[in-house]
C-alpha positions in Angstrom: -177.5 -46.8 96.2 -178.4 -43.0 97.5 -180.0 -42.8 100.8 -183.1 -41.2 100.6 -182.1 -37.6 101.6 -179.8 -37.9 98.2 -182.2 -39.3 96.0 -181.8 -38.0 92.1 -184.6 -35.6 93.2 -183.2 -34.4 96.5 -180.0 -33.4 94.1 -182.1 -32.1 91.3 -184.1 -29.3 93.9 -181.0 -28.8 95.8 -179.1 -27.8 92.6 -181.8 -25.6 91.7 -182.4 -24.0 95.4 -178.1 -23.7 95.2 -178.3 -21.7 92.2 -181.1 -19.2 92.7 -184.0 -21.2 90.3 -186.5 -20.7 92.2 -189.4 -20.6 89.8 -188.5 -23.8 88.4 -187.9 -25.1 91.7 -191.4 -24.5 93.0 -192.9 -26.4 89.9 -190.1 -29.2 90.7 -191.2 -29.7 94.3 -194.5 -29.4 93.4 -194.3 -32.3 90.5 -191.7 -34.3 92.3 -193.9 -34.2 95.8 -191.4 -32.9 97.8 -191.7 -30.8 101.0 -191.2 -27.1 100.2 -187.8 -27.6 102.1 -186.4 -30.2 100.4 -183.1 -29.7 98.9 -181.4 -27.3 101.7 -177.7 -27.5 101.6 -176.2 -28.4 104.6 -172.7 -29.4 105.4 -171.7 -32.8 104.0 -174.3 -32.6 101.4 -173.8 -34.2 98.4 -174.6 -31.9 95.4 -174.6 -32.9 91.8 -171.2 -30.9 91.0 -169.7 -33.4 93.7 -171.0 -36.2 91.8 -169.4 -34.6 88.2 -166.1 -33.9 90.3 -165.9 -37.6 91.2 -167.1 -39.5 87.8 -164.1 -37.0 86.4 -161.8 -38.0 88.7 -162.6 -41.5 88.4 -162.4 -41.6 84.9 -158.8 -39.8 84.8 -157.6 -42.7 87.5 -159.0 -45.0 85.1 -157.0 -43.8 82.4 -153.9 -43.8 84.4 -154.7 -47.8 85.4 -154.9 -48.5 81.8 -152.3 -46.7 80.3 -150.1 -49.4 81.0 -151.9 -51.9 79.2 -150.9 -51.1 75.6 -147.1 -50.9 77.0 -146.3 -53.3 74.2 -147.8 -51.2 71.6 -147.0 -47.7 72.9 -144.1 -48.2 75.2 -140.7 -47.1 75.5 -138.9 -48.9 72.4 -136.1 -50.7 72.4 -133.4 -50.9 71.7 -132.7 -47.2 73.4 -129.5 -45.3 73.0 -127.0 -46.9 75.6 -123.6 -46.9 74.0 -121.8 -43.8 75.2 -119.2 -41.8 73.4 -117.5 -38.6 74.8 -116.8 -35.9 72.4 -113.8 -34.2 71.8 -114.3 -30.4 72.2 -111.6 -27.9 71.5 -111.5 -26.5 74.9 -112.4 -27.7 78.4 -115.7 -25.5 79.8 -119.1 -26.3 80.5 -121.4 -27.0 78.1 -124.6 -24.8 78.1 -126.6 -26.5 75.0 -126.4 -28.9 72.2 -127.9 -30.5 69.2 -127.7 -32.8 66.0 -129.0 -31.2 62.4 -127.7 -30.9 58.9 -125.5 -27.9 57.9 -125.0 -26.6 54.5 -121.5 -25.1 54.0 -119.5 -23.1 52.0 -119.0 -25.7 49.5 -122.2 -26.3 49.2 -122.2 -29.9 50.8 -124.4 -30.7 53.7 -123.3 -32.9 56.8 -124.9 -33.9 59.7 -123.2 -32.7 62.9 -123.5 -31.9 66.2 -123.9 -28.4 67.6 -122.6 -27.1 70.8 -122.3 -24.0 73.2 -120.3 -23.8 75.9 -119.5 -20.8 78.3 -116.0 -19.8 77.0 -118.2 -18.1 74.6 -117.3 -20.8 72.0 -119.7 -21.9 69.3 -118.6 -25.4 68.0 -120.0 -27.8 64.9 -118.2 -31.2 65.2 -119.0 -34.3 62.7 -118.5 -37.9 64.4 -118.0 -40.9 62.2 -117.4 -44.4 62.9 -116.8 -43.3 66.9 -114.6 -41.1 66.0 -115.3 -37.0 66.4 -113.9 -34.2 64.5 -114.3 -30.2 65.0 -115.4 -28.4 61.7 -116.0 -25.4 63.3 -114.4 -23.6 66.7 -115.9 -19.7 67.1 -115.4 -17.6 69.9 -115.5 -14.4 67.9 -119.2 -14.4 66.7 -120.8 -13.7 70.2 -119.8 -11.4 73.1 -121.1 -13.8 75.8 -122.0 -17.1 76.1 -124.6 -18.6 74.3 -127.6 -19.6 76.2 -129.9 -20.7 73.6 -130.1 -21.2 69.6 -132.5 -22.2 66.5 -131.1 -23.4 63.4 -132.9 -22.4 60.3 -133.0 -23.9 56.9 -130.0 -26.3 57.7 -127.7 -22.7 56.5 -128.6 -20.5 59.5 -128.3 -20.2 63.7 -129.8 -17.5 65.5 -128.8 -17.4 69.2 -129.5 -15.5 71.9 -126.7 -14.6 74.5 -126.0 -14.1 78.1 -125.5 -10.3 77.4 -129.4 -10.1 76.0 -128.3 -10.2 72.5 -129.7 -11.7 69.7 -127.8 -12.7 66.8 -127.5 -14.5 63.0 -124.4 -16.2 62.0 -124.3 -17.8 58.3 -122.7 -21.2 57.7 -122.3 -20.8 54.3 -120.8 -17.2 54.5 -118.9 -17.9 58.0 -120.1 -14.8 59.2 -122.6 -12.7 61.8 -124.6 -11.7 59.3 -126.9 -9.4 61.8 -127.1 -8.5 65.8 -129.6 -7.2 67.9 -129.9 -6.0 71.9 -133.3 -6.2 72.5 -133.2 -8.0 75.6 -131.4 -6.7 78.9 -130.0 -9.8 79.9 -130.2 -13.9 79.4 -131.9 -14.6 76.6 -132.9 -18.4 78.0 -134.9 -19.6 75.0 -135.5 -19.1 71.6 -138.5 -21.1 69.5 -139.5 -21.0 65.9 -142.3 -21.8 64.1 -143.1 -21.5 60.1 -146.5 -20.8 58.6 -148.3 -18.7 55.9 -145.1 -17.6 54.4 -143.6 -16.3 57.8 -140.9 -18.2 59.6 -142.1 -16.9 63.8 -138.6 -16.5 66.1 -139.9 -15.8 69.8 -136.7 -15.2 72.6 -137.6 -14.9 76.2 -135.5 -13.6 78.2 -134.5 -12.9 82.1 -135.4 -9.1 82.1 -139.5 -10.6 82.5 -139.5 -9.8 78.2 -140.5 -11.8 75.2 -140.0 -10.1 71.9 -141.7 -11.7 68.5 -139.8 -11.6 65.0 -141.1 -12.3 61.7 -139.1 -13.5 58.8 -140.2 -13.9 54.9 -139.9 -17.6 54.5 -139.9 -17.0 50.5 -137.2 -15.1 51.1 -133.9 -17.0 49.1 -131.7 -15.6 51.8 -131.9 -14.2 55.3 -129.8 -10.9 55.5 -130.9 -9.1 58.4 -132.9 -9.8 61.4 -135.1 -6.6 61.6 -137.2 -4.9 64.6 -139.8 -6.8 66.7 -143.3 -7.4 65.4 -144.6 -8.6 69.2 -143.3 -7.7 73.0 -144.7 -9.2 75.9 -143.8 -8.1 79.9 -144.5 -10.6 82.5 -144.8 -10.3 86.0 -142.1 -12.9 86.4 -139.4 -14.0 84.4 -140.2 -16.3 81.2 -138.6 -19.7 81.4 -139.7 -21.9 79.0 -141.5 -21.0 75.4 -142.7 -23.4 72.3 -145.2 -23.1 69.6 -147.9 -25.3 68.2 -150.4 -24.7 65.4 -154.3 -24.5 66.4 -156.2 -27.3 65.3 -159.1 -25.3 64.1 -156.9 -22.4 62.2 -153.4 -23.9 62.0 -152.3 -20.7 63.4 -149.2 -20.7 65.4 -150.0 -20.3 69.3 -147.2 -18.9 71.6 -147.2 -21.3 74.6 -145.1 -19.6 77.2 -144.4 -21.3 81.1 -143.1 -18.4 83.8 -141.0 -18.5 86.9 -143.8 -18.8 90.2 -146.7 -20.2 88.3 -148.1 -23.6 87.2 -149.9 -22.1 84.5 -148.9 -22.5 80.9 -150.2 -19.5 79.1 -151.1 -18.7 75.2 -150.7 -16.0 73.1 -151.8 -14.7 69.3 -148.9 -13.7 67.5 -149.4 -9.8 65.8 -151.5 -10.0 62.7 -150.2 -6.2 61.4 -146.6 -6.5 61.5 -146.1 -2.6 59.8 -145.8 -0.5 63.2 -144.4 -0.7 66.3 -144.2 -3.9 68.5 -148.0 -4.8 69.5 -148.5 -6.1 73.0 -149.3 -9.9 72.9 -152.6 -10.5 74.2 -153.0 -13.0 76.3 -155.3 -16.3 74.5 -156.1 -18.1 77.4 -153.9 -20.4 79.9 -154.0 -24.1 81.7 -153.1 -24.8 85.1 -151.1 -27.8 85.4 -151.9 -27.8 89.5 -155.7 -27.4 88.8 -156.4 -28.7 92.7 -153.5 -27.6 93.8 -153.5 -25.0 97.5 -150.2 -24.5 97.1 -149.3 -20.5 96.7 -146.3 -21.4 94.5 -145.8 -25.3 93.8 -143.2 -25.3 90.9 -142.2 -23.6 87.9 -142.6 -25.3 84.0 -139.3 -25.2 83.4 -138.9 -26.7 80.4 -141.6 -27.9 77.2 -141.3 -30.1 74.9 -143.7 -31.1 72.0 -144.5 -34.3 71.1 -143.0 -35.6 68.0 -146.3 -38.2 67.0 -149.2 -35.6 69.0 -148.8 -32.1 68.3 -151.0 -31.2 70.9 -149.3 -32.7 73.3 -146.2 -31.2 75.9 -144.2 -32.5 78.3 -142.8 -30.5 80.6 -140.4 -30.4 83.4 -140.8 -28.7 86.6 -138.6 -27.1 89.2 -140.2 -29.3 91.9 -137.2 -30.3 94.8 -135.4 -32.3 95.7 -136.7 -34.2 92.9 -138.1 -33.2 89.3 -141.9 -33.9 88.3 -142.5 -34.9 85.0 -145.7 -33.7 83.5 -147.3 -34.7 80.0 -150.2 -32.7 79.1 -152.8 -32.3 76.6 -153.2 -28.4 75.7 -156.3 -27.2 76.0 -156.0 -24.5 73.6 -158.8 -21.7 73.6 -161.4 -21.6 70.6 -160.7 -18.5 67.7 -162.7 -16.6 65.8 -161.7 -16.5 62.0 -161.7 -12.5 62.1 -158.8 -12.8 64.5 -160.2 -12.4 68.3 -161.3 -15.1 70.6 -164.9 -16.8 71.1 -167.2 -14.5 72.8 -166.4 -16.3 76.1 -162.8 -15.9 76.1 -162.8 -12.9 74.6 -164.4 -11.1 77.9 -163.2 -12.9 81.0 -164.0 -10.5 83.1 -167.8 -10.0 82.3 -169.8 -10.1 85.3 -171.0 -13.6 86.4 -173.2 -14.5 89.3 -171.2 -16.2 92.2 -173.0 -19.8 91.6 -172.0 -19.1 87.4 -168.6 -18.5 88.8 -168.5 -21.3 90.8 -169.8 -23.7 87.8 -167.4 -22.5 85.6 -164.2 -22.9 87.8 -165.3 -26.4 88.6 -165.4 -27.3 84.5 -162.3 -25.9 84.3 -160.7 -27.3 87.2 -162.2 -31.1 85.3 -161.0 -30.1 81.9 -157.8 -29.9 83.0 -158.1 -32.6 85.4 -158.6 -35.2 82.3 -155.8 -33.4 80.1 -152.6 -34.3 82.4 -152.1 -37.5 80.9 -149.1 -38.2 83.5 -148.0 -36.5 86.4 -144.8 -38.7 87.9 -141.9 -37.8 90.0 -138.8 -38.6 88.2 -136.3 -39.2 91.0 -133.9 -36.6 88.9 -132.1 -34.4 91.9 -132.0 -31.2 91.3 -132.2 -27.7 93.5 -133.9 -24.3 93.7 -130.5 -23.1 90.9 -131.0 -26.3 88.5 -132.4 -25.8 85.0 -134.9 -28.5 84.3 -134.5 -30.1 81.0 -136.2 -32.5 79.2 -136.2 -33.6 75.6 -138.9 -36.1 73.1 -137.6 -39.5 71.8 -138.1 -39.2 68.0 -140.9 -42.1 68.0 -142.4 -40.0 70.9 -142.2 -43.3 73.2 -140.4 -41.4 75.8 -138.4 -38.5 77.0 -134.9 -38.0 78.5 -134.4 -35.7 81.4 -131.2 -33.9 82.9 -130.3 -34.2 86.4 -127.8 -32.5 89.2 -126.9 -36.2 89.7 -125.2 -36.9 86.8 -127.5 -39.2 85.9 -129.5 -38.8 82.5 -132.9 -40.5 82.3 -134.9 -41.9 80.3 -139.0 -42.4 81.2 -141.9 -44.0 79.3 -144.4 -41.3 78.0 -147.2 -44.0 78.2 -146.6 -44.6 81.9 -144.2 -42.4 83.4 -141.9 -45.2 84.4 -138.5 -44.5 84.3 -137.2 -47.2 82.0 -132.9 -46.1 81.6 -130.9 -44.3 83.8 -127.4 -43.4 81.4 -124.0 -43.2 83.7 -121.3 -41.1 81.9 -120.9 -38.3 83.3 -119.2 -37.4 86.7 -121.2 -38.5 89.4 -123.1 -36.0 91.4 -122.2 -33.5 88.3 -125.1 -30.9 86.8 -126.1 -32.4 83.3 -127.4 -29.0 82.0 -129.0 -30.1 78.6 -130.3 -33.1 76.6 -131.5 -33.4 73.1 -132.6 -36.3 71.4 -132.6 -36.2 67.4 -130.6 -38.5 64.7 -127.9 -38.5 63.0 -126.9 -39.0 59.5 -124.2 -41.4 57.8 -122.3 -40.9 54.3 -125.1 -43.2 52.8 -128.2 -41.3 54.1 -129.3 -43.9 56.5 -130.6 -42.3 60.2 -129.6 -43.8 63.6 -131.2 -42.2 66.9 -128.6 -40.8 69.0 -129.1 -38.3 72.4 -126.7 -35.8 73.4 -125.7 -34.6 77.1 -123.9 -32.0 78.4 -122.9 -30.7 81.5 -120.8 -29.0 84.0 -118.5 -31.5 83.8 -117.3 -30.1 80.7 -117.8 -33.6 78.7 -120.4 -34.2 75.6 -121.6 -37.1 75.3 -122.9 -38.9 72.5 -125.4 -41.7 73.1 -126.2 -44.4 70.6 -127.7 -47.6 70.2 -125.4 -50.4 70.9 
């Protein structure tokens, strides 16, 4: 029960005395019977925002209590891949990224393989049946550095994005580069697509603080050449991790983009005239994934990851030390206007607000984002200021798998954060520096979930269900 100095009408004057009503207040005080000073702030006091502030927080701790309670439902499922199998690569180097898909080739058959990167420059497709693993293709000629990052199109196409900055489109069917591009000045780190209204969307960040937008004619029988960027963004700091997702209200595609020194995942409209030069992305709006936070810099989103089963839905993994946090997050994406700008709100962020409107709207904020982090663990994955946080979705989207500069790959439950498997193959106290999880294909069509890891101990592994 309140005491009688924080009575529902104590709170009610002192919100209005706190934010400058003072008309209404006088016929409050007057109604009420309350002294004229009734409702003074002092230190301690408790205000009605305080009361918001806690029912939020209350409700997101309830949330976290009960997330475990549908653990048979929503859980990590079982059985999880556990049975390992180390790939034979053509040469012995690290391996900088990897993936399962179906390729079409020359002959017009398509196979499902596994895709690989590794820093002797060397792009390599290898097929695995029964156990057993076979390379299909061995390239070092296609790129002039190492390939940091890649997107396969249309089961035909890869367009990767290099060391050197450079972007470029090799053709399995053809067996050739079938264009290049140096937009970038170095590292192009990630590369994400994203199809929609007869436009396939390639956006590459890179390490020169650059993102460049491409656009693509999906009706389009063929790709033939990549041509000049529709989009360019500079950042204050360089990009690290970039995904799309479609807006629920328009189905447009959203540019979600995490940079080095902030907690802040940021959104972006892609260019709606794509006939001039590059347009400068504006920026949509942005979430805080440290809304409380006092902490000048308290890690980097490293990596994101959209859920398979909740499109709306990220995790991501930060560069928190000496151990990784795992974050999975609603977006809070910002409302749009069908003529192509944002609600009147977010469309003028800087309009002039009164300091108590300023106030009221940082505290909403600070609540909506409060209820979106759904979980918000540490994972126990070691890892330094120089790792390069990976994570990857289970297809079912009951969990993800995270790298580690332990060795150790890991497995936690989305519903809970728990971590559930922790996979031993490669060298212990090794960096693992990527992890995908996906399926692969037999002769007969049938799927079986599988998770690849790679690392600096030069192996690939492939993980399956025993």
């Amino acid at each position: 029960m309140l005491e009688k100095d924080e009575s529902p009408a104590i709170l009610v004057a002192r919100f209005l005395r706190t934010n400058g009503y003072n008309e209404t207040l006088t016929a409050f005080l007057q109604e009420a019977g309350l002294p004229v000073d009734a409702g003074i702030t002092t230190k301690g006091s408790l205000t009605i925002e305080n009361l918001i502030r806690e029912k939020n927080l209350y409700d997101v701790t309830r949330n976290f209590e009960k997330s475990g309670l549908d653990e048979k439902e929503h859980g990590w499922k079982t059985p999880a891949p556990s049975k390992s199998i180390v790939l034979s690569l053509p040469s012995s180097s690290n391996v900088l990224c990897s993936s399962t898909g179906m390729v079409e080739f020359e002959n017009g058959h398509r196979r499902s393989v596994i895709i690989s990167s590794t820093a002797d420059r060397r792009l390599t497709i290898t097929s695995v049946v029964d156990g057993t693993s076979t390379t299909l293709i061995s390239r070092t000629d296609v790129s002039d550095s190492p390939i940091l990052s890649y997107q396969l199109l249309r089961d035909r196409y890869i367009i990767c994005g290099t060391m050197s900055g450079s972007l470029f489109v090799y053709d399995f069917v053809k067996s050739e580069v079938l264009s290049t591009r140096k937009d970038h000045a170095k590292y192009v780190v990630n590369l994400a697509t994203i199809e929609s209204r007869s436009r396939i969307w390639l956006a590459t960040a890179g390490w020169d603080s650059k993102v460049f937008i491409y656009s693509l004619d999906s009706t389009d029988s063929e790709i033939r050449n990549l041509e000049n960027a529709v989009g360019t963004l500079t950042l204050p700091s360089n990009p690290e991790s970039i995904t799309f997702v479609n807006h629920p209200d328009t189905n447009e595609p959203i540019l979600v983009l995490g940079r080095r020194d902030s907690t802040f995942l940021y959104f972006y409209r892609l260019p709606l005239d794509q006939s001039g030069p590059p347009i400068e992305l504006k920026q949509a709006g942005r979430q805080n994934l440290a809304p409380h936070s006092n902490a000048w810099v308290a890690f980097t989103p490293c990596s994101i990851s959209v859920s398979p089963v909740e499109p709306l839905t990220v995790a991501v993994a930060t560069s928190s030390i000496p151990h990784m946090k795992l974050i999975i997050v609603r977006l809070l994406l910002p409302k749009l206007q069908d003529t192509g700008g944002l609600s009147q709100s977010e469309s003028d962020p800087d309009a002039p607000l009164t300091a108590a409107a300023m106030g009221r709207a940082e505290l909403a904020r600070q609540s909506r984002e409060d209820v979106a982090m759904l979980v918000h663990v540490s994972t126990f994955a070691l890892q330094t200021q120089y790792s390069t946080p990976s994570l990857t979705w289970r297809p079912d989207g009951t969990g993800v798998w995270l790298n580690g500069d332990d060795g150790i790959v890991r497995g936690v439950e989305a519903s809970t954060g728990r971590v559930k498997v922790s996979l031993e193959g490669h060298e212990p106290g090794s960096k693992i520096r990527c992890v995908f999880a996906g399926y692969l294909e037999d002769v007969q069509g049938s799927k079986r979930e599988c998770l690849l890891s790679g690392g600096f101990d030069q192996r690939l592994i492939l993980w399956e269900i025993a």
